[in-house]
C-alpha positions as CSV (number, residue, x, y, z in Angstrom):
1,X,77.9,138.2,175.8
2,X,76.5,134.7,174.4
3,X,73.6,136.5,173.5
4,X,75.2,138.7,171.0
5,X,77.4,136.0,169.3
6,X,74.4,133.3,169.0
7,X,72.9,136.5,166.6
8,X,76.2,136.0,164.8
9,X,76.0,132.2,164.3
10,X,72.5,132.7,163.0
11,X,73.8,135.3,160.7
12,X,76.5,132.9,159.5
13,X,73.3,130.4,158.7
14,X,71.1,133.1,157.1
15,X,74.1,133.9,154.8
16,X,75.7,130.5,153.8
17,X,71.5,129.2,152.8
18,X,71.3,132.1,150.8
19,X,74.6,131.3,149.2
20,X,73.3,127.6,148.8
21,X,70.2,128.8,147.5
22,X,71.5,130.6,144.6
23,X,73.9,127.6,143.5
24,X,70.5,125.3,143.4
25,X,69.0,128.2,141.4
26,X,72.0,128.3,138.7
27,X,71.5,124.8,138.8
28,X,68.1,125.0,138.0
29,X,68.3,127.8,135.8
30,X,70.7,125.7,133.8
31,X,69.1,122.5,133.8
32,X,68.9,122.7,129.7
33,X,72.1,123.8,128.8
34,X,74.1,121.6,127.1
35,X,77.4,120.7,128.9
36,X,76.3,122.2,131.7
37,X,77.9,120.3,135.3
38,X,75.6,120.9,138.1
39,X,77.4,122.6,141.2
40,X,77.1,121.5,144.9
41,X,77.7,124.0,147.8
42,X,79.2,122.2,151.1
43,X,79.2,124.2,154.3
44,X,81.5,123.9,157.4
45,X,81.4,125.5,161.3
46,X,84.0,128.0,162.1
47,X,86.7,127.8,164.7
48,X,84.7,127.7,168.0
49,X,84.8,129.7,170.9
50,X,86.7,129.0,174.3
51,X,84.6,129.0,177.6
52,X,85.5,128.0,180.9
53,X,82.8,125.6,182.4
54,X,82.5,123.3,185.7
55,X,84.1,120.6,183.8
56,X,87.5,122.7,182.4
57,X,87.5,124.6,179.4
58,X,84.8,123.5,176.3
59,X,84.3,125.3,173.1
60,X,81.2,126.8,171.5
61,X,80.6,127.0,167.9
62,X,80.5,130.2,166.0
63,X,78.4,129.5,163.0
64,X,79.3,128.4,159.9
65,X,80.8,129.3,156.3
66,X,81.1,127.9,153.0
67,X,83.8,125.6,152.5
68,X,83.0,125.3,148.9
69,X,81.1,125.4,145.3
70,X,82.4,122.1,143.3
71,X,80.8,121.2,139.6
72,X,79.8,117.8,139.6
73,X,82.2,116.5,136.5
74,X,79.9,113.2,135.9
75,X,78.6,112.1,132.2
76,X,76.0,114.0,131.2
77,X,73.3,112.0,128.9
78,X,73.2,112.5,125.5
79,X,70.5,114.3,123.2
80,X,70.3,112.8,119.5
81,X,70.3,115.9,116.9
82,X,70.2,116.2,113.3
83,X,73.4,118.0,112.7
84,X,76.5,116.2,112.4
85,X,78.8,118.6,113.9
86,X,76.9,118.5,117.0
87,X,79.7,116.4,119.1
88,X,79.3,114.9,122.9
89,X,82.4,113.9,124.6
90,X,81.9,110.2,125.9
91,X,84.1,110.6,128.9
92,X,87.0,112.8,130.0
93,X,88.0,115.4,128.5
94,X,86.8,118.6,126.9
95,X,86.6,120.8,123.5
96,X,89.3,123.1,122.9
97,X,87.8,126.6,121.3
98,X,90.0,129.5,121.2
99,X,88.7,133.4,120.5
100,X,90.0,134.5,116.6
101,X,90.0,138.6,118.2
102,X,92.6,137.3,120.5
103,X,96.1,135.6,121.1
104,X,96.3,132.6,123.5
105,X,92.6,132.4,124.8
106,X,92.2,128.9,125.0
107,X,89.1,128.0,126.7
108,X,87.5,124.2,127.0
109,X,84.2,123.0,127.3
110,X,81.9,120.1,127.3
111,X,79.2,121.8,124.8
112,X,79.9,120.5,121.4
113,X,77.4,122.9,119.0
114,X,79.0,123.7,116.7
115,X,79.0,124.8,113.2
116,X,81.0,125.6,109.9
117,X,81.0,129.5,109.8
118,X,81.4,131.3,106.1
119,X,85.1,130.8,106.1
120,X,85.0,127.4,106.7
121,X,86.0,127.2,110.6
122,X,84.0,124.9,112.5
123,X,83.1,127.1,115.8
124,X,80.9,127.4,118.7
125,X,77.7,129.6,118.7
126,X,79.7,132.0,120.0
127,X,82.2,132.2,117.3
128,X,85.3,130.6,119.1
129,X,87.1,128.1,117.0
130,X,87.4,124.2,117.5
131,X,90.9,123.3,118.0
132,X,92.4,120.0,116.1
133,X,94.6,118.8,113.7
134,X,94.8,118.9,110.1
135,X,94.5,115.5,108.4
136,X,96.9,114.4,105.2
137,X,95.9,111.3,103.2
138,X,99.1,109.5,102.7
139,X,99.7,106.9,99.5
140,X,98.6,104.0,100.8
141,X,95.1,105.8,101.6
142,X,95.5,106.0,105.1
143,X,95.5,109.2,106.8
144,X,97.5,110.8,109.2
145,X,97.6,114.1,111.6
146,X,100.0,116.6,110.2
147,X,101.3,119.5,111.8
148,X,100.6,120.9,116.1
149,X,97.3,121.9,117.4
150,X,95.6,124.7,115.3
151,X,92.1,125.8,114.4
152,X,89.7,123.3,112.5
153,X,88.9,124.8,108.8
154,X,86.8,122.4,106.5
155,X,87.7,123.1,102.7
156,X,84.9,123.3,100.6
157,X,85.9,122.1,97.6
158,X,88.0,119.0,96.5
159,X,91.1,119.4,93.8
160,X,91.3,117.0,91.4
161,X,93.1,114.1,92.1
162,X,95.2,112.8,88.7
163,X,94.8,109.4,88.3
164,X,97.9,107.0,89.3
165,X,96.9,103.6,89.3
166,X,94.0,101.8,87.5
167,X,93.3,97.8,87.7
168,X,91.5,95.9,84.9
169,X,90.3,92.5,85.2
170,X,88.6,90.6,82.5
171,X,88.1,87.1,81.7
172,X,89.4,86.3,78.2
173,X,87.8,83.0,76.5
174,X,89.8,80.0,76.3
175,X,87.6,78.3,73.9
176,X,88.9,81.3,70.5
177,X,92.0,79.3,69.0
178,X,93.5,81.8,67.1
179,X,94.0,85.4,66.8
180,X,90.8,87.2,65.1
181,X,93.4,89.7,63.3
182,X,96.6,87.6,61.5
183,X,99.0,90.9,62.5
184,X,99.8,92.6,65.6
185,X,97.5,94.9,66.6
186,X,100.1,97.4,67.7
187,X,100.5,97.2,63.8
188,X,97.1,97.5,62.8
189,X,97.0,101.0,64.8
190,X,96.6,104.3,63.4
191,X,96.9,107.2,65.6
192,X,95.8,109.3,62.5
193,X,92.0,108.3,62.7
194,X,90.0,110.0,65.6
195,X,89.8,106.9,67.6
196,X,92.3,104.8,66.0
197,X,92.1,102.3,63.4
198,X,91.6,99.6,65.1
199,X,87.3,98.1,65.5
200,X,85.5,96.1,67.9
201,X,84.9,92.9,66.6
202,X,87.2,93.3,63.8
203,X,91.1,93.3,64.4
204,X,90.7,91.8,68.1
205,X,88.8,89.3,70.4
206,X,87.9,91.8,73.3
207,X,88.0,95.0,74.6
208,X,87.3,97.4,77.4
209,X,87.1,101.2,78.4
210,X,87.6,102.8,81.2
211,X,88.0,106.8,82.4
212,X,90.9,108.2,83.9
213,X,91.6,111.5,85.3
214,X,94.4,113.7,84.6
215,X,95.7,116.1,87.0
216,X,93.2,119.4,86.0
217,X,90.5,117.0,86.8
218,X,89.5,116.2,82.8
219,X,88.4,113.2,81.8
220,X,90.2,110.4,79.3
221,X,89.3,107.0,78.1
222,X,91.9,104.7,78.1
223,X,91.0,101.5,76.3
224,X,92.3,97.9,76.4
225,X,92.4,95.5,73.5
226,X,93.0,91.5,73.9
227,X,93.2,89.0,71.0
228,X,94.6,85.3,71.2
229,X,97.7,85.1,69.6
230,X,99.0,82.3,67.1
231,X,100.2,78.9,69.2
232,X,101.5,77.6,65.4
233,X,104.0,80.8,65.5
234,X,104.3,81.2,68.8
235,X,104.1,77.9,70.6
236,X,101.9,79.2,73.5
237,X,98.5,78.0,73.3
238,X,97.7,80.1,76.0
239,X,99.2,83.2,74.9
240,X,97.5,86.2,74.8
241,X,98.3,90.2,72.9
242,X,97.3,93.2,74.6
243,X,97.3,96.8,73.7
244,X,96.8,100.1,75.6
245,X,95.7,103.4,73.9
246,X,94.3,106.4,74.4
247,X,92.2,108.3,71.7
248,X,95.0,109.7,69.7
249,X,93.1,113.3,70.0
250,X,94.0,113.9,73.4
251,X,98.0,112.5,72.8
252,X,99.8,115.6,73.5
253,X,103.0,113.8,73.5
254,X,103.9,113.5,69.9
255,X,103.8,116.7,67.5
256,X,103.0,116.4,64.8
257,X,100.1,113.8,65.5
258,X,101.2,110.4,63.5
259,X,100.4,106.9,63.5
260,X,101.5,106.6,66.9
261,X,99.4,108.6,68.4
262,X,97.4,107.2,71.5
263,X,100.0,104.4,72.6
264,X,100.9,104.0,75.7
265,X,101.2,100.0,76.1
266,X,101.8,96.9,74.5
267,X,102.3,93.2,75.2
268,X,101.7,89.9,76.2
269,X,99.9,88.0,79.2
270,X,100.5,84.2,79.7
271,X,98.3,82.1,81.1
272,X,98.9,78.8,83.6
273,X,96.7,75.3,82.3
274,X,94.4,76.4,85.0
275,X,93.4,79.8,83.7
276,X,95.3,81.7,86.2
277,X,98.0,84.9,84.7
278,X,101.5,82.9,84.3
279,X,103.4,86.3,83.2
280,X,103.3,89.2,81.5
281,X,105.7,90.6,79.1
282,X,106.8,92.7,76.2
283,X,106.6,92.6,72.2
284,X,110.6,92.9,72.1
285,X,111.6,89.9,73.1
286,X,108.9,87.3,74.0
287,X,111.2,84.6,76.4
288,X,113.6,87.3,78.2
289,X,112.9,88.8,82.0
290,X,113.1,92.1,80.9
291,X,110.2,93.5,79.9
292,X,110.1,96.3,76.8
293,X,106.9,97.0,76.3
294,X,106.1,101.1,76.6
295,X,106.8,102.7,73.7
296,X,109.9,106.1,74.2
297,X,108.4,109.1,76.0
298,X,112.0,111.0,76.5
299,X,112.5,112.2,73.1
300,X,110.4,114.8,71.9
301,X,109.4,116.2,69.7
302,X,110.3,113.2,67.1
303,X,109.2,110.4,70.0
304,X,108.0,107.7,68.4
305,X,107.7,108.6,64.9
306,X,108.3,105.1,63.8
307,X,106.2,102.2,63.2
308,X,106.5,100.0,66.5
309,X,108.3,96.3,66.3
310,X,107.0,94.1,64.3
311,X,107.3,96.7,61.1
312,X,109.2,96.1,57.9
313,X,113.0,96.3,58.6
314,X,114.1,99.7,59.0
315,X,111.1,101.4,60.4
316,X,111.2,99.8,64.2
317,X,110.7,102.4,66.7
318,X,112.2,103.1,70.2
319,X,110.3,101.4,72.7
320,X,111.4,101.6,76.4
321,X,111.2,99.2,79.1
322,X,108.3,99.4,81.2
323,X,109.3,100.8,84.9
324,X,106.7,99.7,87.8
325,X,105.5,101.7,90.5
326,X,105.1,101.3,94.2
327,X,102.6,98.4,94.1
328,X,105.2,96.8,91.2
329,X,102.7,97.1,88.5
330,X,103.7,98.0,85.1
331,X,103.6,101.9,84.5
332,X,102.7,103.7,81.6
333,X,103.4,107.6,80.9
334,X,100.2,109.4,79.1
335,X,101.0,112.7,77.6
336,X,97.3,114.5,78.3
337,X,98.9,117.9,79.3
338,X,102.1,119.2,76.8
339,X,105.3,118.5,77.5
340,X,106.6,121.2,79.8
341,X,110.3,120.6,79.5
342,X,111.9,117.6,77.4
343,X,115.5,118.4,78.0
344,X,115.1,118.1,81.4
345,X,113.6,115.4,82.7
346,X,112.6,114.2,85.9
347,X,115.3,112.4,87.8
348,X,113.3,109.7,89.3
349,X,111.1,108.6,86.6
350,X,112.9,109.9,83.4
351,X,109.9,111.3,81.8
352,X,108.9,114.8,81.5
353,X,107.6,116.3,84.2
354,X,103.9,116.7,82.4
355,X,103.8,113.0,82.2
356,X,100.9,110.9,83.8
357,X,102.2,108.0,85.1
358,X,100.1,105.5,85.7
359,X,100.3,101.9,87.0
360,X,98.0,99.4,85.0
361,X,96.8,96.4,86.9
362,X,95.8,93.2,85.6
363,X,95.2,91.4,88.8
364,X,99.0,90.7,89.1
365,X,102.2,92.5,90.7
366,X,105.9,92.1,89.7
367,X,108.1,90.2,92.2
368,X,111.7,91.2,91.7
369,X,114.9,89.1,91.8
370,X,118.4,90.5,93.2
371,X,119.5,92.3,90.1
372,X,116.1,93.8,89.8
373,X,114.6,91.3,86.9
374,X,111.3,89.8,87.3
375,X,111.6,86.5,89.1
376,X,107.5,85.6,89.2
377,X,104.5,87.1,89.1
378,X,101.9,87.5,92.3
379,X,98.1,86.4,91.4
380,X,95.9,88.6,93.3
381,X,92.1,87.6,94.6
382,X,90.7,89.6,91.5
383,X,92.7,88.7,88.4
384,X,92.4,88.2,84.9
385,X,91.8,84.7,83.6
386,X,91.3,82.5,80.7
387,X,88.4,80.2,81.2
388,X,86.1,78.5,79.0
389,X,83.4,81.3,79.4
390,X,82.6,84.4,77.1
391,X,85.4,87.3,77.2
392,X,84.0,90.1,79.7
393,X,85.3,92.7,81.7
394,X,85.5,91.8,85.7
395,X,86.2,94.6,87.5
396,X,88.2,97.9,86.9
397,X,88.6,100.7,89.1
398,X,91.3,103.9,89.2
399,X,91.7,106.4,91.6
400,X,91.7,109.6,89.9
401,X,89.0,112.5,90.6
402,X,87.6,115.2,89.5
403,X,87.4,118.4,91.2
404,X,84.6,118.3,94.0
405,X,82.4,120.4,96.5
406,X,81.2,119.8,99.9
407,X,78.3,117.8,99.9
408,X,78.0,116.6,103.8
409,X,80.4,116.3,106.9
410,X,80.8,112.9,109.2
411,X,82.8,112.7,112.8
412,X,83.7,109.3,113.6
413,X,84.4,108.0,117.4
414,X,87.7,108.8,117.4
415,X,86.9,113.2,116.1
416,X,88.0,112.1,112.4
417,X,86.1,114.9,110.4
418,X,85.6,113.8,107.0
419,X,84.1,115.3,104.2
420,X,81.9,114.0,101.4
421,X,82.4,116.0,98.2
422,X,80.3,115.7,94.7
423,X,83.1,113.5,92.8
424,X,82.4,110.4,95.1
425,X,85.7,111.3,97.4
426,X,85.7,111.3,101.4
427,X,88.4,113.0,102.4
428,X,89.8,112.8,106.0
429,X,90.1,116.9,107.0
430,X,91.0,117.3,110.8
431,X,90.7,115.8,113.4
432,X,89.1,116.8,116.9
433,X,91.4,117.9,119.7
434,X,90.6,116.6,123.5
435,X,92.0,117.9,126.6
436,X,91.7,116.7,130.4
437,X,92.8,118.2,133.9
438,X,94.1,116.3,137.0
439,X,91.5,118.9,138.6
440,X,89.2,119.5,136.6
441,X,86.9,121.2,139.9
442,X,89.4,123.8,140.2
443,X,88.6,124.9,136.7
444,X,87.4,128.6,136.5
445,X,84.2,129.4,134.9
446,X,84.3,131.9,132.1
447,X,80.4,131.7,131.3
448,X,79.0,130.7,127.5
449,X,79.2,127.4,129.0
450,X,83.4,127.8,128.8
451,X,85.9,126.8,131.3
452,X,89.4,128.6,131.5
453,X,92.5,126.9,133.1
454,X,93.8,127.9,136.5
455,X,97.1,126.9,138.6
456,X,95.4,124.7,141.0
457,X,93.5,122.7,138.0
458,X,96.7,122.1,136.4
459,X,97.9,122.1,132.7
460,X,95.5,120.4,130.2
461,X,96.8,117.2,129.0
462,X,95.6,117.2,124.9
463,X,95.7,114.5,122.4
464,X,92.9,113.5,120.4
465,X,89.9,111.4,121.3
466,X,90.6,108.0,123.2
467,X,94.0,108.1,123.9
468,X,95.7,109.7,127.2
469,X,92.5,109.2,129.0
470,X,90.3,111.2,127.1
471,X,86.9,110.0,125.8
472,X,85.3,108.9,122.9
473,X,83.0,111.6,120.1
474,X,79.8,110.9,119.3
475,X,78.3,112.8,116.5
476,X,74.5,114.0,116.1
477,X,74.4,114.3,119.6
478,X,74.7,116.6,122.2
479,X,75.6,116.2,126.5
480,X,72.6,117.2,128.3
481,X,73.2,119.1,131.5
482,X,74.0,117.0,134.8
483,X,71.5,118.7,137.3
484,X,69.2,116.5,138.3
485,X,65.4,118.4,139.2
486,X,64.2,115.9,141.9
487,X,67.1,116.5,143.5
488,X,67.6,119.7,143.3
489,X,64.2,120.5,144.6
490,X,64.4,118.4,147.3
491,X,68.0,120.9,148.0
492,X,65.4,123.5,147.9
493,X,63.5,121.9,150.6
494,X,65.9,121.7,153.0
495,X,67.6,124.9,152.3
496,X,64.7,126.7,152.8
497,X,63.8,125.2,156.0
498,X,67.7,126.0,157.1
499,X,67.1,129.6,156.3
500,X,63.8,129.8,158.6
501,X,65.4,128.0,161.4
502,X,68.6,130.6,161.4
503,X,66.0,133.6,161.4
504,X,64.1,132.2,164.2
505,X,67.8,131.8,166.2
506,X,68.2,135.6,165.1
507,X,64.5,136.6,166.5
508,X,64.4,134.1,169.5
509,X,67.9,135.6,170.5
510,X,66.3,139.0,169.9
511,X,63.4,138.3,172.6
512,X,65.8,137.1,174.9
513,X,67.7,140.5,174.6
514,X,64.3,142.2,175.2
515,X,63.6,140.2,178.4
516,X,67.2,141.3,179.5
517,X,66.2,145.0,178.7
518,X,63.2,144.1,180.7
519,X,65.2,143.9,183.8
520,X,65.8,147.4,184.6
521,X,62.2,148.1,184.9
């Protein structure tokens, strides 16, 4: 009878508001949890029933059911934090956390707290671990991912970085006319003093100092000394002597220690008539290309046991040419570890593999001819010069560190964690990993705010923040939840007034039943 299925439909009514009622409680309940995508319920009637009437046949509805409970994937605001490894997606796309306790339990999810547990991993509050990829710093300073998808670890501490390249600028005064010292200072050296023989102020125009580091992290002063050299014996009034040492005590090049000890450069630096570096060269043969300038580190332990060029006749000593490294500066080879193995030295650069190369710039690189000789000189921006102003350092720089520890962390837009450590490095360590669905609605909820994927969502697509689609990171912040109260109360409303119109088809159909009992009477 009509009667009994119109109970039904209001059934169908009572059930599907209850249903939507507890999907605008979760989303109520939720409304401060971060990440959180509000849900809406949608309803539809159910196949109707066939009746014949006056006019033919017509159909009655049934009732309804639940067609279905969709999150709501819009942006979420943002909530500014003080923690830097709170992270809001900008966007599409979501986290990547995976459980340590087991294998292949990728889950994603739009709620970015997290933190650096006691191993280092950076995870969610429930212990799941960020997924990302490591970061290497490559030798022009840049870095780059390394490596597939993996679990984000932060290091703690930073090696020591040995240093390979130092520039030195200084401006050298054209108004001195002559040298201050009437030898050489490579001559006037003795390796056998503590610092060397050689004084301010006394055997040279200028100097400066600098600190390098080796590859245990210690530091080393390496000084450079400038005096004018003598235009009535050279012919260059614009001629200018440099040496390079080291403080003989921490040569560990030459045993015994000698005279030598603590040189690792010498030579000469031309200048143009407007003050600009011309050339640079070596104390061997002052008007060739090549340049000989480094004194022998190949031979040990009797390397450079001689006086250095420019001694009386039969005391010269070996002295190499200088090689240049990738930015074609001139390279030097410091001994501040022993030599580990002179036989056998390393194929590339020749030296034993304990050597510190390092490339010394004066504010000018190398350009090479076929043939491999020196064909000019490039002046850079910051350069050493020769202008009528007092002789003082410019600028100098190297990029050697010590060993470091953690200090603060620092996401960029594009999920780039990078570290700050105690010896002035920031290190590039990992970068985030991002993943989007084509349907991200048929996502399965996992609860702890975690999503899991499912056939009809789709595999994830991944790649790191804005590129394949996927949004941008913002740091100190995160996504607030997407429910909107006004709305969702005024839901409530009208859900509740749905509910008390069902029960009232349910009671008025029950009345009507009674009066039909009534009839027997």
């Amino acid at each position: 009878m009509a009667l009994t299925s119109s109970l039904y439909s209001g059934v169908s009514g009572l059930v599907n508001m209850g249903n939507a009622m507890q999907v605008i409680g979760d989303n109520i309940a939720n409304v401060n949890t971060n990440g959180f995508k509000g849900a809406r319920a949608t309803f539809q009637d159910i196949m109707a029933q066939s009746i014949n009437t006056a006019r033919g046949g017509s159909q009655v509805g049934r009732g309804s059911s639940m067609s279905d409970v969709a999150p709501l994937f819009s942006q979420g605001s943002f909530e500014s934090t003080t923690s830097a490894t709170d992270l809001a997606i900008a966007g599409n796309g979501f986290f990547m956390v995976t459980d340590p306790a087991r294998e292949n339990s990728i889950y994603y999810t739009r709620a970015g707290q997290f933190h650096v547990d006691k191993t280092g991993y950076l995870v969610n509050p429930a212990g799941l671990r960020a997924q990302g990829w490591e970061m290497e710093t490559q030798p022009d300073g840049t870095a780059e991912m390394i490596g597939s998808i993996t679990d984000i670890q932060v290091s703690n501490s930073s090696p020591p970085v040995a240093t390979d390249l130092a520039t030195v600028t200084v401006n050298l005064d054209s108004r001195v006319t002559g040298p201050v010292s009437p030898t050489r200072m490579v001559e006037d050296w003795d390796g056998t003093q503590n610092s060397g023989a050689l004084a301010q102020n006394v055997d040279y125009e200028y100097s400066t100092t600098f600190n390098v580091f080796d590859s245990l992290g210690n530091t080393h002063e390496i000084t450079v000394r400038f005096d004018r050299t003598d235009p009535t014996v050279t012919g260059n009034e614009r001629e200018w002597e440099f040496l390079v040492t080291m403080d003989p005590q921490d040569d560990r090049g030459i045993t015994p220690r000698n005279a030598n000890s603590g040189l690792l450069m010498a030579g000469y630096v031309s200048f143009t008539p407007q003050g600009q570096i011309d050339r640079i060269y070596g104390p061997s043969d002052l008007t060739s290309t090549p340049i000989d300038w480094a004194p022998d580190r190949t031979t040990y332990p009797a390397r450079f046991n001689s006086n250095p060029p420019g001694s009386p006749a039969g005391t010269a000593a070996t002295w190499e040419r200088a090689s240049f490294g990738d930015h074609n500066y001139p390279r030097l080879a410091a001994f501040f570890l022993p030599p580990t193995d002179p036989t056998n030295p390393d194929p590339i650069t020749g030296q034993d593999p304990s050597a510190q190369l390092m490339e010394l710039n004066f504010g000018a690189a190398a350009a090479f001819a076929a043939g491999g000789n020196i064909d000019h000189w490039n002046v850079e921006a910051i350069s050493t010069t020769q202008y009528a102003n007092r002789s003082s350092t410019l600028f100098y720089d190297q990029n050697g560190f010590g060993a470091g520890f953690l200090e603060t962390l620092n996401v960029d837009s594009e999920g780039v964690i990078s570290g700050s450590y105690s010896n002035g490095r920031i290190i590039a360590l990992s970068r985030i990993g991002l993943a989007r669905f084509n349907s991200p609605t048929d996502l399965s909820k996992e609860g702890g705010s975690l999503w899991r994927q499912t056939t009809a969502s789709g595999a994830p697509i991944t790649g790191p923040p804005r590129t394949n689609g996927l949004g941008s990171i913002a740091s100190n912040a995160l996504e607030q939840s997407t429910v909107d109260m006004g709305t969702e109360f005024v839901k409530l409303i009208t859900t509740q007034r749905a509910f008390q119109a069902n029960s009232r088809v349910i009671t008025t159909t029950d009345d009507m039943l009674q009066e039909l009992m009534a009839m027997k009477r």
